[in-house]
Structure formats: structure tokens, C-alpha cells
C-alpha positions in Angstrom: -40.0 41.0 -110.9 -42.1 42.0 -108.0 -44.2 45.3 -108.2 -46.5 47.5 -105.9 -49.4 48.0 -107.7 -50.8 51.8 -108.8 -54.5 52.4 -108.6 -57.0 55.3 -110.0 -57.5 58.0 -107.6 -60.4 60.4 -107.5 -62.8 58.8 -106.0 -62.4 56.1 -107.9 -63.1 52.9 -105.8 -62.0 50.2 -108.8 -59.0 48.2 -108.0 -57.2 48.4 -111.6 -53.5 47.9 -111.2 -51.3 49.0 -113.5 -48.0 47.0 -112.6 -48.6 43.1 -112.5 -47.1 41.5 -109.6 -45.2 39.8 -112.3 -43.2 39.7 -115.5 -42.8 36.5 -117.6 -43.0 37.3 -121.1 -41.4 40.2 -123.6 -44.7 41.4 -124.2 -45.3 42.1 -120.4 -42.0 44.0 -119.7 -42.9 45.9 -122.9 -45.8 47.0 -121.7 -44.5 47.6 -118.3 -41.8 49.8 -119.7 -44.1 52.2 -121.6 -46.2 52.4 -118.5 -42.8 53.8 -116.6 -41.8 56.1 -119.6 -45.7 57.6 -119.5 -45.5 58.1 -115.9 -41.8 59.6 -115.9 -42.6 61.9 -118.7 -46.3 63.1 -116.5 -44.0 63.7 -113.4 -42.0 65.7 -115.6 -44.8 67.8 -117.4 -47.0 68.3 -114.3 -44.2 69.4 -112.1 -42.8 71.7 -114.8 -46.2 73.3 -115.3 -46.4 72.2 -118.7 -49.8 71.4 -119.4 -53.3 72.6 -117.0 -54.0 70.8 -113.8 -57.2 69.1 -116.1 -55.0 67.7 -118.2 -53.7 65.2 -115.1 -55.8 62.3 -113.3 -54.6 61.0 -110.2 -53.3 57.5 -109.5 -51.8 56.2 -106.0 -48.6 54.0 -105.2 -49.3 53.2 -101.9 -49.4 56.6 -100.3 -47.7 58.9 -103.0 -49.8 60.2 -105.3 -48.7 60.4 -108.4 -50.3 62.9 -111.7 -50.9 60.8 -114.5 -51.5 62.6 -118.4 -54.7 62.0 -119.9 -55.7 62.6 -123.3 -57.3 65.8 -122.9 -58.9 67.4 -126.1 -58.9 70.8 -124.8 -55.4 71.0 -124.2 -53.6 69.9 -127.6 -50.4 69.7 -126.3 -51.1 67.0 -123.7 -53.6 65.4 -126.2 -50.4 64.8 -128.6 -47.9 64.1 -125.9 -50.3 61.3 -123.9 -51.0 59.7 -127.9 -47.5 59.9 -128.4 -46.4 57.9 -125.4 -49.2 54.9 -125.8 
């Protein structure tokens, strides 16, 4: 399974991909389907207004930015949900 590859926004100049270009083992597509369900469910919250705009960080996927949940101890809700989902 082929993948493009999300990196860290703000600023950020690291490279860290968070899809591997590919999947060979149960462990990997584990991992790889947590990483969708964490990202579905931050689309979800962020575009619902759920949680304050601190409580994202921003990632890329080629040219769409996407809002990624971070554990964010000032806001409980998205502290619980983000612990919840890793």
C-alpha cells in the first residue's frame, strides 16, 4: 500500500512522515489505522468548533492542510479525546 506522506506544519522544517510509503506487517496497518481514526476524528472536532483553535497543530498532505488534536492540558476535553484516540 502506497501513501503520500503528512508532515508537521508551523514552521516546522523536520521531515517526519506519518504514513510509511509501505505496509508489510499487522503491526504497521495498526498503527496506520489509528493514525486515520485520529485524523478523521480532528477534522471532525475542529470543523465542528469543538475544542479552541490551540488545541489543534497543523500538518500538511501535499498542499491541504490538515488540523491535527494535540494533547492540550488547558483544554480537558481535547486532552481526554487526543489520550483516548492513541
Amino acid at each position: 500500500i502506497a501513501s503520500a506522506g503528512i508532515k508537521h506544519g508551523e514552521g516546522s522544517h523536520s521531515e517526519a512522515v506519518l504514513f510509511p510509503e509501505s505496509i508489510t506487517t499487522e503491526q504497521q496497518s495498526l498503527v496506520l489505522v489509528k493514525r486515520l481514526l485520529a485524523i478523521s476524528v480532528s477534522c471532525i472536532t475542529y470543523m465542528r468548533g469543538l475544542f479552541p483553535e490551540s488545541s489543534y497543530g497543523t500538518r500538511y498532505l501535499d498542499d491541504l492542510c490538515l488540523k491535527i488534536l494535540r494533547e492540550d492540558k488547558s483544554c480537558l476535553g481535547s486532552f481526554e479525546t487526543k489520550t483516548r484516540l492513541c
